[in-house]
N, C-alpha and C positions, 0 to 999 in steps of 0.2 A: 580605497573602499568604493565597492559599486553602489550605484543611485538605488539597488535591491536594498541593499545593507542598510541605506545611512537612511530610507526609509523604515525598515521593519526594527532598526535600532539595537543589531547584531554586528559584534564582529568579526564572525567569519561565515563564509559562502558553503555552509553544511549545514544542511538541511537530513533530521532524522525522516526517515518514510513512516507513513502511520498504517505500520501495520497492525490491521484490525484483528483482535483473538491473541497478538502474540506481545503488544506493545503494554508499559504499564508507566503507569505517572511517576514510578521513579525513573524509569529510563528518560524520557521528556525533561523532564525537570532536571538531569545531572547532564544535558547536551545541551538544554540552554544554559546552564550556570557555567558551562564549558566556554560560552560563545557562539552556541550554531543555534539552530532553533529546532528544539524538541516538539515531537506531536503526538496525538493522540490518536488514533484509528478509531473511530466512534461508530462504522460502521455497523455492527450489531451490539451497542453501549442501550441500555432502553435510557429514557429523558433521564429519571434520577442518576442511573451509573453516571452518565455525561457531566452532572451537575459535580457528583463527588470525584471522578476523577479531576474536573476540574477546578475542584478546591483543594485536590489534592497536591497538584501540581504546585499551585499560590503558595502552599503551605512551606515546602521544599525551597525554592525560587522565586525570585521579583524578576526575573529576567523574562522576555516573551516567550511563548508558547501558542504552537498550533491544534486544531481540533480539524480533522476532516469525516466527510459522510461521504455513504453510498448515496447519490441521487438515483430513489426506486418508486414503482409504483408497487404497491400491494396487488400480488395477482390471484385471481382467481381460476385456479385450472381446471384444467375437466375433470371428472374423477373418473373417467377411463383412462385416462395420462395420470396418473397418480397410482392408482391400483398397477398399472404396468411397470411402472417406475419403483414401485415397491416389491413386485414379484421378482426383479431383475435383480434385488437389494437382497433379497431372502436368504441366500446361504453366507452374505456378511452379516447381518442381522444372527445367524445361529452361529456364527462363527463366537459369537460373545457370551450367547444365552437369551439374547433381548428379543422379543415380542412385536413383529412392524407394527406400529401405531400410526395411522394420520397426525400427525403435529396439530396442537392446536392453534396455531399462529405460525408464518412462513416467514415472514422477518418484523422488524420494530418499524414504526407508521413514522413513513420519513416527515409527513407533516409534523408530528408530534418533534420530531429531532430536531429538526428547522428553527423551530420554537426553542427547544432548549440549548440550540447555538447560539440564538440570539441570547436569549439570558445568561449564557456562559461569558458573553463577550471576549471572544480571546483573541491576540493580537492580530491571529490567520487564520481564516477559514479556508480551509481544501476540498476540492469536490470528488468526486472519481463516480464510474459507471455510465452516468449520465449530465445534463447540463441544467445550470438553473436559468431560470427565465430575468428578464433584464429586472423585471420588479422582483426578484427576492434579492438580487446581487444589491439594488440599492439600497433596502431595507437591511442588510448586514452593513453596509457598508452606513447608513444614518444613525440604525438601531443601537448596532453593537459597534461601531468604530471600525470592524475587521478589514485587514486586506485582503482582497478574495483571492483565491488562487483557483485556477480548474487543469484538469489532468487531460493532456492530449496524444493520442497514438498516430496522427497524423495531422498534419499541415493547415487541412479543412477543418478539424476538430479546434484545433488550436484557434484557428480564426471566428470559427463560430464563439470561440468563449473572448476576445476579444469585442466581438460583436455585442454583446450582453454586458459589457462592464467591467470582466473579471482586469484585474490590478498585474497578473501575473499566467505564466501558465508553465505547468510541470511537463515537459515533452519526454513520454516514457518509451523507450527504446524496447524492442523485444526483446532483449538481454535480461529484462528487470523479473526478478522473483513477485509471486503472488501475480495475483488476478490484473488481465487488460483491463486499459479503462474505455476499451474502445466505444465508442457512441456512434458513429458514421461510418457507413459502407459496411463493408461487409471482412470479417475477420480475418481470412486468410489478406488479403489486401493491406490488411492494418499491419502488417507484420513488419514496421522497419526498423532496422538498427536503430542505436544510439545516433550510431557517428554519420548517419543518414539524415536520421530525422531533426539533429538538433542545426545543426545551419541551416537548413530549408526552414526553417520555424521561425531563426532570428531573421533570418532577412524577411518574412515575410508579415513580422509581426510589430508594431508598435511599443508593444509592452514585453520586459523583461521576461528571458524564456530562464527556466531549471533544468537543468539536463539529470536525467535518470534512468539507469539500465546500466549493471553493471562494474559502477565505480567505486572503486574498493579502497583505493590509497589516495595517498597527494599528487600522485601522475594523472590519475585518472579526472580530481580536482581541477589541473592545469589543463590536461588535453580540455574539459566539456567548456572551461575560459577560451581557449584558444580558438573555438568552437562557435564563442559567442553568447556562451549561457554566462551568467551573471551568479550562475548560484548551482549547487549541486542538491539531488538528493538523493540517499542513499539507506536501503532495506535491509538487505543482504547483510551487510557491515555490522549494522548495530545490531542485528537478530541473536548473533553470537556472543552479543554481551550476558553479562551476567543478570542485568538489571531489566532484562526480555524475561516472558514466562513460558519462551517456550518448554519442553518438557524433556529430562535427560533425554528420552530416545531421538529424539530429534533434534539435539546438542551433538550426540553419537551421530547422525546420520551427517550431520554438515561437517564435522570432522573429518568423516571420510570419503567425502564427497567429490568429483570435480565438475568443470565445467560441462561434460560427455554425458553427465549425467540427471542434466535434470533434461525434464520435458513439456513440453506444453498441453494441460486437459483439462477436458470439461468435466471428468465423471465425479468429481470431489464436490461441485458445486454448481454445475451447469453453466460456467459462464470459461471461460480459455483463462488458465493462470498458470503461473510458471513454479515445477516444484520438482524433489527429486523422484527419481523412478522409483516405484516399490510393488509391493505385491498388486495391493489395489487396483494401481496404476493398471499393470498389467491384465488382470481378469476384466475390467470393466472395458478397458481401450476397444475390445470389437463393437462394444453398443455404444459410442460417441454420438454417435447420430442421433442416435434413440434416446439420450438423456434430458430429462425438463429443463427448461432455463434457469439459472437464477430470479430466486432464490428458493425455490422448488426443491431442486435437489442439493442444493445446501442444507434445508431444514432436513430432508429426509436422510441424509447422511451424517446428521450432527450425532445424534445415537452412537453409530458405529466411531465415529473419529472420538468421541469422549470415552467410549468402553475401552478403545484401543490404547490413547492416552494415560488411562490411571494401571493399564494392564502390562505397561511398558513395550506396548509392539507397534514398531517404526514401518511395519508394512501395510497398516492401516487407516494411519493418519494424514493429512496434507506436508507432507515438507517444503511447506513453500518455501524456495530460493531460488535466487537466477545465476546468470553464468559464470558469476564471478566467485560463486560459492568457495571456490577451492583458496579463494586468497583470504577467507575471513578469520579474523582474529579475537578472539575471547577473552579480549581487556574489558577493564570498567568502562562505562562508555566515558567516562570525564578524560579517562588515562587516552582512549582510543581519538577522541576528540583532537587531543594535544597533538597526541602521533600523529594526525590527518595533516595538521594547522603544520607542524614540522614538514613532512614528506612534502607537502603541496608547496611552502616559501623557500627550500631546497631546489625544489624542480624549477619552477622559475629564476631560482638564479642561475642555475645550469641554463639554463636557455637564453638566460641574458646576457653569457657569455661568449 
């Protein structure tokens, strides 16, 4: 057992990813009772959701459980970047019936969230987007007991959250489904492998790395050990459980899905996330450039991805997944967990031979 484990007081090196919008406390809650450690995606959770899923989880499970946030500022954008950004939207907008409205609110007051991680107290907090500063890492870590964990796409990133305190760091490979967590430099640059970025991270980092982008089975578990990560985490995998809320049509699209086919973009949300190709994709990809940042054009596309959602059409929603899509399996996550735990203590005996 790695010094990860026998800290965070799991026994196995699986880690669920907290995808935000698709994740739900029973999914959490049936990967830790499994052994790995379940999470939450809190990123768009307002303070109470946060508090009830995470009593939701307690209710389920005595075993740990993570909660991670976007680190966001609340933006203020121009409203001639708003008005353009909505004319651009106008015939997915009548593709539903629905009326552009300015959002009254562009995302949930990450101060406000901050606060109710702390009073969540859960065993791991996770960061993604952005960095927290060394005085909130200590305050989770006095307040609420948590081990901090932060999300890195490169080396510098990684170090930087080192720097601040953080216990751990998630090094996410461009493999990985959903949104970079890039923070430093500039995007296209952030774009490295897995199997790149996660040895360059271990050697360069004091504290426990997670390797993530891509890793679907127990080989993939072994190769990110072999690698030097201490713990895996994985999106893509559990998305196709049952105990996710994603929606039939995007149960259907990861179905038939491969690796060829997802891509990386901004128009879903403003910020580079990884998801499968679809109509959407396609009409908006010439105005990439032109789209607001997060979380601008997430609020302004939430309309269209919920109309699309209850309408059952997979060409207007995000399908976020990453490259590994084509090997996901649609067990319960407890059933899939074991399967992990099996494949992964197979392949190391192969290699130990």
């Amino acid at each position: 057992m790695t010094t990860l484990l026998q800290r965070l007081q799991i026994t196995l090196p699986i880690f669920q990813g907290p995808m935000t919008g698709s994740d739900t406390p029973q999914l959490a809650a049936a990967v830790s009772q499994a052994g790995g450690l379940g999470f939450l995606g809190c990123g768009m959770r307002s303070p109470q959701a946060m508090a009830d899923a995470a009593a939701a989880v307690r209710a389920a499970t005595a075993k740990p459980f993570g909660m991670n946030l976007f680190v966001l500022e609340t933006p203020d954008p121009d409203a001639a970047e708003v008005a353009a950004a909505m004319d651009r939207l106008a015939p997915l907008y009548a593709t539903f019936g629905l009326q552009p409205e300015r959002p009254a609110r562009w995302c949930e007051d990450f101060a406000a969230q901050f606060e109710a991680l702390i009073a969540a107290r859960p065993a791991v907090a996770s960061f993604t987007f952005g960095i927290l500063s060394a005085a909130q890492v200590r305050r989770l870590k006095s307040e609420a007991g948590s081990f901090v964990i932060g999300t890195a796409t490169t080396v510098a990133e990684a170090l930087a959250w080192q720097e601040v305190g953080a216990d751990a760091v998630v090094a996410s490979g461009m493999e990985a489904g959903g949104h970079r967590g890039t923070f430093l430099g500039d995007w296209d640059g952030s774009q490295i492998g897995t199997l790149a970025l996660v040895p360059q991270c271990v050697d360069a980092l004091k504290i426990p790395v997670i390797a993530a982008g891509a890793i679907m089975d127990g080989r993939g578990i072994a190769a990110a050990q072999a690698l030097g990560a201490q713990a895996v985490q994985m999106g893509t995998a559990f998305l196709a459980c049952p105990e996710s809320s994603i929606v039939p049509a995007q149960r259907a699209a990861m179905a038939a899905a491969q690796a060829t086919d997802t891509r990386l973009t901004r128009i879903f949300s403003g910020r580079p996330a990884r998801g499968i190709l679809n109509q959407a994709m396609r009409m908006l990809q010439p105005h990439e450039a032109d789209i607001p940042a997060y979380p601008v054009q997430n609020a302004l596309m939430g309309p269209i991805r919920r109309a699309a959602a209850q309408a059952g059409d997979a060409g207007h929603i995000a399908l976020w997944a990453g490259q590994g899509v084509g090997a996901a399996r649609g067990l319960a996550a407890g059933e899939l967990v074991a399967l992990l735990a099996q494949e992964w203590q197979d392949t190391r005996a192969k290699l130990s031979n």
